[in-house]
N, C-alpha and C positions, 0 to 999 in steps of 0.2 A: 504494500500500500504506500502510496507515494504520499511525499512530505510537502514541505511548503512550498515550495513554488522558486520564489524568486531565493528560496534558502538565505544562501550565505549573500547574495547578490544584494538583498536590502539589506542582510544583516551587517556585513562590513560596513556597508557605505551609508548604515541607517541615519542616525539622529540627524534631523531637522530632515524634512520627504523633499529628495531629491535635492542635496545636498551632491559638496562634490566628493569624490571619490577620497576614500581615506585610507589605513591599512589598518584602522582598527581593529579588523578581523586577525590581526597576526599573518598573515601570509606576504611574502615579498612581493606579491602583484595584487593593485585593487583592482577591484569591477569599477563599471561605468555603472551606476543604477539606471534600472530601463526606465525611470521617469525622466531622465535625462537624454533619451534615445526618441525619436518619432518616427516609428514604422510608415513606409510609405507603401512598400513593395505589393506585387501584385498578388503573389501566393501567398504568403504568410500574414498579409491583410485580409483576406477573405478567411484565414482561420482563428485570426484575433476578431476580426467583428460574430462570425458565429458562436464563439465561445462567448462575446458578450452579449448575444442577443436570442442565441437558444441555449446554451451550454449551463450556464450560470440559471436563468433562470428558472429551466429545467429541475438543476439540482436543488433549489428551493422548493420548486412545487414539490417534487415527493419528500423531501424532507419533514414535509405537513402532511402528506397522502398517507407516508409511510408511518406515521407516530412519535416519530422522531421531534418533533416538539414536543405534543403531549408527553413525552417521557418526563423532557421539563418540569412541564406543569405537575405531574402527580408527584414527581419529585420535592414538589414546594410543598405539597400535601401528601403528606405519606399516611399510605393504609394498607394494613395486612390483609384485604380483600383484593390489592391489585396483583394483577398476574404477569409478571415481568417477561417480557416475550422477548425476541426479535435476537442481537446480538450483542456482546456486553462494549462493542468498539459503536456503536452505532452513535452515540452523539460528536463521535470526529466528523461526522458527513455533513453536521450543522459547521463545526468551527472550520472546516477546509472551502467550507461553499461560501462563505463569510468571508475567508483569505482567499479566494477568486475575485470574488466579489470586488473587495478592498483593492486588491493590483488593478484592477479594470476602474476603478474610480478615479485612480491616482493619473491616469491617463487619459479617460472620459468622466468626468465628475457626472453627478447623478441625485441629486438632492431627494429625487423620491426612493432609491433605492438606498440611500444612506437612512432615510429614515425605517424602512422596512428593518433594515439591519437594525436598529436599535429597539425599535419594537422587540424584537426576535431575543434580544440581548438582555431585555426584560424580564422575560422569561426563564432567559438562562440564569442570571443575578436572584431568583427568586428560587432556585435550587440549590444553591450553596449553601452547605452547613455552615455554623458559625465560625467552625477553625479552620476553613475553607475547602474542605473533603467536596470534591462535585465531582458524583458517580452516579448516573442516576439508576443505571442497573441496580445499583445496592441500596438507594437513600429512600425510591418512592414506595420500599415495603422493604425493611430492615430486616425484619424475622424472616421471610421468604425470600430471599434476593436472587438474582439471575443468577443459574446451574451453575457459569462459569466462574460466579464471585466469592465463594467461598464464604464461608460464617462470619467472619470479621476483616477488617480490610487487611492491604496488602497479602493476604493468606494465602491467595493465590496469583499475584501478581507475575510471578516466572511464571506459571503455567495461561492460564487462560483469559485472566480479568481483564486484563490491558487499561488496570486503571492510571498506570505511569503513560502507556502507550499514549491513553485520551488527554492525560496531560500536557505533552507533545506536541499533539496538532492542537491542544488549546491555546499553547504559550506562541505556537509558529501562525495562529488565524490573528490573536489579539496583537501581536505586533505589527500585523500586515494593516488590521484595522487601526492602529494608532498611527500608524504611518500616514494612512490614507485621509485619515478625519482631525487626526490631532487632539481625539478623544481618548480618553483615563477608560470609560466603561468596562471593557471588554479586557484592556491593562490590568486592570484592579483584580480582574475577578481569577486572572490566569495568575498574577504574582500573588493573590491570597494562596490558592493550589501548593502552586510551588512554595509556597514557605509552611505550609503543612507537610508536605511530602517532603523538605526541609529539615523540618521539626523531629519527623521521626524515622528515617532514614541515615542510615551512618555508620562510623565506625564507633561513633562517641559512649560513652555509658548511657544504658536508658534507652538507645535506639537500634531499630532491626536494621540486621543485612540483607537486602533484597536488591536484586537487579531486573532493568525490563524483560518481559517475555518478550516483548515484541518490541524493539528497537525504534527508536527515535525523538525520546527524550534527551537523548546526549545532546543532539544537533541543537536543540529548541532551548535548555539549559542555556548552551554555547552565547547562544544568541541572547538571550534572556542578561546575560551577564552581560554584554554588551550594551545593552539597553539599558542596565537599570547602573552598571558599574560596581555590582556586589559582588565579591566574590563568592559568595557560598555558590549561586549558580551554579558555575565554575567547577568548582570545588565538587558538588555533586554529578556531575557531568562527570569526570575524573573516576569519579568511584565509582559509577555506575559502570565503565567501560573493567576499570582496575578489577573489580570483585568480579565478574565473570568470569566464569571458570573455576571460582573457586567457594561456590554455595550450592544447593542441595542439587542443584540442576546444571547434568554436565552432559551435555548433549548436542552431535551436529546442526541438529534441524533450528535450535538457535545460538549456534555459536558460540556454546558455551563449552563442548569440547576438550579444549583448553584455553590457557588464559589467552588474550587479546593480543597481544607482542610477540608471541608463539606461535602464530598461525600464520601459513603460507599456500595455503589451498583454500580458495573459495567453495563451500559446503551448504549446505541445510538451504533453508526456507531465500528463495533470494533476495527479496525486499528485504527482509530484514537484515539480510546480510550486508545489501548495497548502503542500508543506512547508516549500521553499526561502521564499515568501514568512511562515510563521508562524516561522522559523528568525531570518530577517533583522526583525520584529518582536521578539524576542524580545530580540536581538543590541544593537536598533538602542534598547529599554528598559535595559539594562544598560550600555549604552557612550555614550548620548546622540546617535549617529552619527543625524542628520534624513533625511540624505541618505537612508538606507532607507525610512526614513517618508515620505517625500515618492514613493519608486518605490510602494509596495504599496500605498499611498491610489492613484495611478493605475491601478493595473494593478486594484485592487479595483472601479473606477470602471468602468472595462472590459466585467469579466467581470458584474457590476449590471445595466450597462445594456445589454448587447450578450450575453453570454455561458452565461447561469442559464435551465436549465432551471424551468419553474412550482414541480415538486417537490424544485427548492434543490441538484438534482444539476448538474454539472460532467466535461467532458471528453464532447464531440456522438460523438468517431470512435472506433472501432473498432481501426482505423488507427494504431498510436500511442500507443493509448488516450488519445487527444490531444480538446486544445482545438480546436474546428473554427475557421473564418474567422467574424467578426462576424456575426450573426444567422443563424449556421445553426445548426438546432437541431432535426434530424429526428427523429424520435421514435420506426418501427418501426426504426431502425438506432441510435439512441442507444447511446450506452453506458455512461455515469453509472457508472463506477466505485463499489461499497459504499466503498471505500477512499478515494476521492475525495470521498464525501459525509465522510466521518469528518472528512479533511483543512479541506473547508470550515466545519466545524463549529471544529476548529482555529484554522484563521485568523481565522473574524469574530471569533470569542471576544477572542483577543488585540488586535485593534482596537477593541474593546468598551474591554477594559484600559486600551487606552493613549490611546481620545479621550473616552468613556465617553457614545457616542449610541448609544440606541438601536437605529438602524438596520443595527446589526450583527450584534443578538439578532434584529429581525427576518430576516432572513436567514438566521441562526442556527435557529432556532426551524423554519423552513419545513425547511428539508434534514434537520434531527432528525426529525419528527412524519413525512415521507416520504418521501424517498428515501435516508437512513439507516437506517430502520428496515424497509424496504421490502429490506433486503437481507439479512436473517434472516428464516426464519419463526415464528409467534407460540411456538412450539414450542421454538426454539433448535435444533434438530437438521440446516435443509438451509437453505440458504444462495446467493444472488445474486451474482454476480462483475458484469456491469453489470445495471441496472436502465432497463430500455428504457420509454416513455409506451406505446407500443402492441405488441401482439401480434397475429399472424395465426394462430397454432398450429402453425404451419409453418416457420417462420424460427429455427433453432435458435441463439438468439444466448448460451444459455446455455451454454458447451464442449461441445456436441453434445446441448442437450434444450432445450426450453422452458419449464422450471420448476427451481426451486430443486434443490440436490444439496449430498449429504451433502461434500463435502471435493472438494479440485479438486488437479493435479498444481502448479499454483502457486496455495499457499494461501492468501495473505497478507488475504485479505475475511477468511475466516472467524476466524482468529487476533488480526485488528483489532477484529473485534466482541465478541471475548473479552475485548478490553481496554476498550473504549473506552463497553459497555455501564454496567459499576460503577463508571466514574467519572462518570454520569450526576448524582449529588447536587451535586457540588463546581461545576455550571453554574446552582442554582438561586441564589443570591445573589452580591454581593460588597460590600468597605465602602471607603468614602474619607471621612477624616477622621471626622464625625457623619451621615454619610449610609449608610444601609443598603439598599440594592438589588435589590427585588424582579426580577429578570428572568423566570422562568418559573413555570408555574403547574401545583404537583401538591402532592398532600397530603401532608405534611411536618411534623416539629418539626427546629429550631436550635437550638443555641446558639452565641451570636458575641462577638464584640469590637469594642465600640465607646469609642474613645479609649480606650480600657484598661478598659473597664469591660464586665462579659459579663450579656447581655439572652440572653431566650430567646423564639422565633416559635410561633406554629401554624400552619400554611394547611390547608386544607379546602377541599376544591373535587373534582368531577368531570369537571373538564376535559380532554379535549378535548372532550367531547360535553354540556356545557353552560355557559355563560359568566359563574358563581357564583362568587366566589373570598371567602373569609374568609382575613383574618390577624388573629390575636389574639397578643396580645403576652402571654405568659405571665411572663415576670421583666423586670423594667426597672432600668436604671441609676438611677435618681433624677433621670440629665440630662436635658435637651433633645433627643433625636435626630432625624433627619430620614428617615423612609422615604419612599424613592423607588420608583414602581411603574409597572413600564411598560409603555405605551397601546402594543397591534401594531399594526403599519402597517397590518391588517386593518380592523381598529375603527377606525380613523382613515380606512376608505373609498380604501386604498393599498395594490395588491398587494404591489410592492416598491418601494423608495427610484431609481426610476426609470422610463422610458417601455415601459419594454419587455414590462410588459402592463398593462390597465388592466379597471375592472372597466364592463363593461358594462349591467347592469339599470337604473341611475339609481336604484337604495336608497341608501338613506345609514343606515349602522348606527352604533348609539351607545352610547355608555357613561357609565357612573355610578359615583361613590365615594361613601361615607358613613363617617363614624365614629359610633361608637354611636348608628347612627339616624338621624344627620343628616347632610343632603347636606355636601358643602365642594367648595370652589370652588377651581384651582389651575390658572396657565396652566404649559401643558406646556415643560418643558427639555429639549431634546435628544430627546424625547420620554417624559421621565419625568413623572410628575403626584406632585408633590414635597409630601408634609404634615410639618411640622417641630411638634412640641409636645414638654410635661414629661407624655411616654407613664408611664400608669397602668396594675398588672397588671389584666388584665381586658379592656382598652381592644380592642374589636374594628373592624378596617376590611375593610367589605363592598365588593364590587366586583362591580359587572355587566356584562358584554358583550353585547351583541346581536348573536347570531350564525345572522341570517338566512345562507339560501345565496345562494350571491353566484355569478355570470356571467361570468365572463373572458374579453378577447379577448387575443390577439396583436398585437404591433407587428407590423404590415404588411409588414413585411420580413421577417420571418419566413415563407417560402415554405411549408413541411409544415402551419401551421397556419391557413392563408388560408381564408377560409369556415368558421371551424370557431371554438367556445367549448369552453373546459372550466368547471368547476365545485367551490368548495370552499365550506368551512362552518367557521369559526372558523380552527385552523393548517391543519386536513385539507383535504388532494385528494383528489378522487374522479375513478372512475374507470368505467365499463362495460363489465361481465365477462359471459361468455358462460352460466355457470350461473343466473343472474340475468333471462336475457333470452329468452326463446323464439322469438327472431329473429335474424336478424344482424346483429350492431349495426355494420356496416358500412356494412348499406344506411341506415340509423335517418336522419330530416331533422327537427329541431330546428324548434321553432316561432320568432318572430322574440320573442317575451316566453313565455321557459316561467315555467308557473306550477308551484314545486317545493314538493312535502310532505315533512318529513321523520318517519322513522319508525319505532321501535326493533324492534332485530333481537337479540333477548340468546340467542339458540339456534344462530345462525353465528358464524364468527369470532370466537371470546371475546367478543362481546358490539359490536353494532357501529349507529350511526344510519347508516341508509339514507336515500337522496332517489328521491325517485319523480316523474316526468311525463308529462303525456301527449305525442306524438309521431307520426309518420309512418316506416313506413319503405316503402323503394322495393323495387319487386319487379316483375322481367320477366315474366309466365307464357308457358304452353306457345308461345300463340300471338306471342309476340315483341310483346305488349302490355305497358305501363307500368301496374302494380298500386299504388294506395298506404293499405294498409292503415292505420287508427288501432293504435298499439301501448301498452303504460305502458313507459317506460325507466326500467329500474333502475340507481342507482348506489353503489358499494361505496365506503369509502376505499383510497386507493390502493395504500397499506403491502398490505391483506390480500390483495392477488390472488395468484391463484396457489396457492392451497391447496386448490381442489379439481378438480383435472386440468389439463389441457393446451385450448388454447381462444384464443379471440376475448378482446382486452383493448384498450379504448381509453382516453386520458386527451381529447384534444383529438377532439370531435363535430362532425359537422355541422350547421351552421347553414344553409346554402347550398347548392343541389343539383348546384353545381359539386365540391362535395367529398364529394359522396356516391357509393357502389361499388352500384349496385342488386345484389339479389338477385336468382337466377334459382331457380325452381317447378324 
């Protein structure tokens, strides 16, 4: 289940909303906060306005449909006749819809939705105990309290309650909304919490040892400390991470295993895992503690080179919702958590922060463009809980369908995607020292802080669907600064920062910079292509990418995808969808060099490049003879499948006629 959204992004750069960039977070590179950022772009503005205009909304209405207020309310009135239902995480879907909510205000103010919000916030202030305990599985019928609560609190906090967990995305919604409004409300009620959970939590005399079941109180602490400038925050963030491993529950599925410093294989549940390691980053920036930073560079190592689905998703089983064993990676049983990609997005981020290569955005960059995005659809309104590479039409691995749905009994994708859509601006840049940061590419104006002094960006570009990028520098310091802009492991002829897939054609695509016109030469740092001059307003730097479509195979241990290539083009996977294809692309056999066209599609999917080739597919007929028709295969990117019916979807194709399913006449 994904966290707050703009995470660390408000949280470093918090106090005063949209403020300039600071390093308060501890990490040697700050964010731009995305209230500083205004999206212009074509793609990625059609998925910021549907989240503010069906997404968010959405997530209110059933937030009421589903009882999830009322929980509230009974909570203010407690009676051993009510019958605690539903699940004991259920009022994060109120505080995450709140911190969606909040980021989209900060950037589209909304006076009637601010006051909705406090309305709502009413409700929640009138469930708080007096020593600040707000749970409302356990508050609104004390004697009988929800299955998963255990008789008295924290009782079952490691296993099932996730009453730290709710305090998490309370402290990560109410920051978002003080940000946004400049309002205490929603502040007050999340730092009463945490200074009960405070109180009795610790190593101190008088208080218990207990650490999350479910991860991501650390990150919210983290952040909480920054806000308020207390350390106990802190302090409890610290021990929450420390004491894992070493209390009554020591087990992969939450990381608890062994201790946190010790671990170099990514394991168990994966959300939870993505958080605990962006938590212990976070922790490990504020406290200087290496020891962290030395486990989550392994365990990142890991999951790189052994553990990353093509489309940047995370967590193979079903099972668990877990990290599978080294190179298993099946793809019609995947399950790529929406919330697990958020997560991953999360964490590179923050290793980005704190070592500041490249190849974190790469990483970063692939799980956004699709299997992040691949978990709403273009619409905002229905929604992916895992995001599997293939489909049979048959295998209902979506809670009982095979296509996206409007809201699920545990909702925590969709109310993630509420958050973690509008903080989309605050990942296009960030600054260290006179260096400015190009990391992603969509059209956009800035304005930043560099040494103390505020420049303002342009970029222009069309990107994903062609490899143009313009940045023109509109206001300049008078200094010298350095913009850094960075090469994807794609253009540089590298799927990801490791063996575990490689790109098979033998293309080699390239890239080019200019400033005003003329080429310039820059050997790459960490993978940034680094120009330093005394930037003049006007001064434009063009950027081209060659984004032939490119071939992939699988590391050979890789068992589901033996015989078989997929196929992308700049960040995009693609995929082959059954409306596309007048055959079953089941039987479809790859030539051994496809030669691919690409070719715009502006009348499906919001507007989408397709690849087309020619192809064979296998076909039994009547007579129990081997057919093999010429076919054209069509391919979609991957994010849009799914939006019109139920059907045949594949990511990984045959190459090989060992990995082909003939059809039968």
């Amino acid at each position: 289940m994904k966290i707050r959204i703009i995470i660390f992004l408000c949280c470093i750069s918090f106090i005063g909303k949209g403020s300039a960039q600071s390093n308060k977070g501890g990490y040697p590179i700050s964010p731009v906060p995305f209230t500083s950022v205004k999206v212009t772009d074509k793609f990625w503005g059609q998925r910021l306005k549907a989240n503010r205009e069906v997404t968010i909304p959405l997530a209110f209405s059933k937030c009421e449909e589903t009882g999830r207020y009322e929980n509230f309310i009974k909570a203010a009135n407690p009676s051993d006749s009510y019958k605690v239902e539903g699940l004991s995480f259920d009022d994060t879907d109120v505080y995450k819809t709140i911190e969606g909510a909040s980021y989209s205000m900060q950037t589209y103010p909304d006076k009637k939705l601010e006051k909705y919000i406090d309305s709502v916030l009413v409700i929640v202030a009138a469930a708080q105990e007096p020593d600040g305990y707000l749970y409302t599985s356990r508050t609104m019928n004390p004697k009988h309290p929800h299955e998963w609560a255990g008789s008295k609190r924290w009782e079952k906090v490691e296993d099932l309650s996730h009453e730290f967990y709710n305090l998490g995305h309370m402290i990560e919604g109410a920051i978002a909304h003080y940000q946004a409004t400049g309002k205490r409300n929603f502040l007050n009620i999340a730092i009463k919490y945490a200074d009960c959970v405070e109180r009795e939590i610790g190593d101190a005399p008088g208080k218990q040892v207990y650490v999350p079941g479910h991860q991501i109180a650390e990150m919210a602490l983290a952040k909480l400390y920054l806000v308020t400038g207390q350390r106990k925050y802190l302090d409890l963030a610290k021990f929450f991470l420390d004491k894992r491993g070493y209390t009554s529950r020591k087990d992969e599925y939450s990381q608890a295993h062994k201790p946190v410093v010790e671990q170099d294989e990514a394991v168990g549940h994966a959300v939870r895992a993505a958080y605990m390691y962006s938590g212990m980053a976070d922790v490990a920036a504020l406290t200087g503690d290496s020891n962290y930073v030395h486990a989550i560079d392994n365990i990142w190592e890991n999951v790189v080179s052994k553990k990353l689905y093509i489309t940047g998703g995370i967590g193979a089983k079903h099972h668990g919702e877990a990290f599978g064993a080294n190179y298993e990676l099946p793809n019609l049983t995947a399950y790529n958590e929406t919330c697990a990609a958020i997560a991953n997005v999360y964490w590179n981020y923050r290793l980005f922060l704190m070592h500041g290569d490249a190849k974190y955005y790469d990483v970063l960059e692939r799980s956004l463009y699709n299997g992040l995005i691949s978990g709403v659809s273009m619409e905002g309104g229905t929604f992916f809980y895992p995001n599997p590479l293939e489909s049979d039409g048959e295998y209902k691995f979506s809670q009982g369908a095979c296509h996206r749905q409007p809201w699920f009994g545990c909702a925590c994708c969709p109310s993630n995607i509420s958050r973690f859509i509008p903080s989309l601006p605050g990942y296009i840049y960030a600054i260290k020292d006179n260096k400015v940061y190009v990391n992603l590419f969509m059209s956009n104006t800035t304005n930043l802080k560099v040494e103390g002094k505020t420049i303002s960006l342009k970029q222009t570009t069309n990107y994903p669907w062609d490899g143009e990028v313009q940045v023109e520098v509109a206001k300049t310091s008078g200094k010298p600064f350095n913009i850094m802009i960075r090469i994807p492991g794609w253009a540089k002829n590298e799927v990801l920062p490791s063996d575990l897939y490689a790109y098979a054609d033998n293309k080699q695509q390239e890239y080019s910079v200019k400033v005003n016109g003329q080429s310039v030469k820059s050997q790459l740092t960490n993978g940034y292509f680094s120009i330093e001059r005394n930037w003049k307003k006007g001064d434009k730097i063009d950027i081209h990418f060659g984004m032939q479509p490119r071939v992939v195979k699988a590391n050979p241990r890789i068992e589901d995808d033996k015989g078989r290539v997929s196929f992308e083009r700049g960040p995009i996977v693609y995929c082959a969808e059954w409306p596309d294809n007048n055959f079953d692309i089941s039987s479809v056999l790859l030539p051994a060099k496809p030669e691919i066209e690409v070719t715009d599609k502006t009348d499906i999917l919001s507007g989408i490049k397709e690849l087309k080739m020619q192809a064979q597919s296998l076909v039994i007929n009547e007579k129990g003879l081997l057919e093999t028709p010429n076919v054209t295969l069509t391919l979609i990117p991957y994010y849009a499948w799914s939006h019109r019916g139920d059907g045949k979807m594949a990511v990984w194709l045959p190459q090989d006629v060992s990995a082909v399913t003939p059809a039968k006449k």
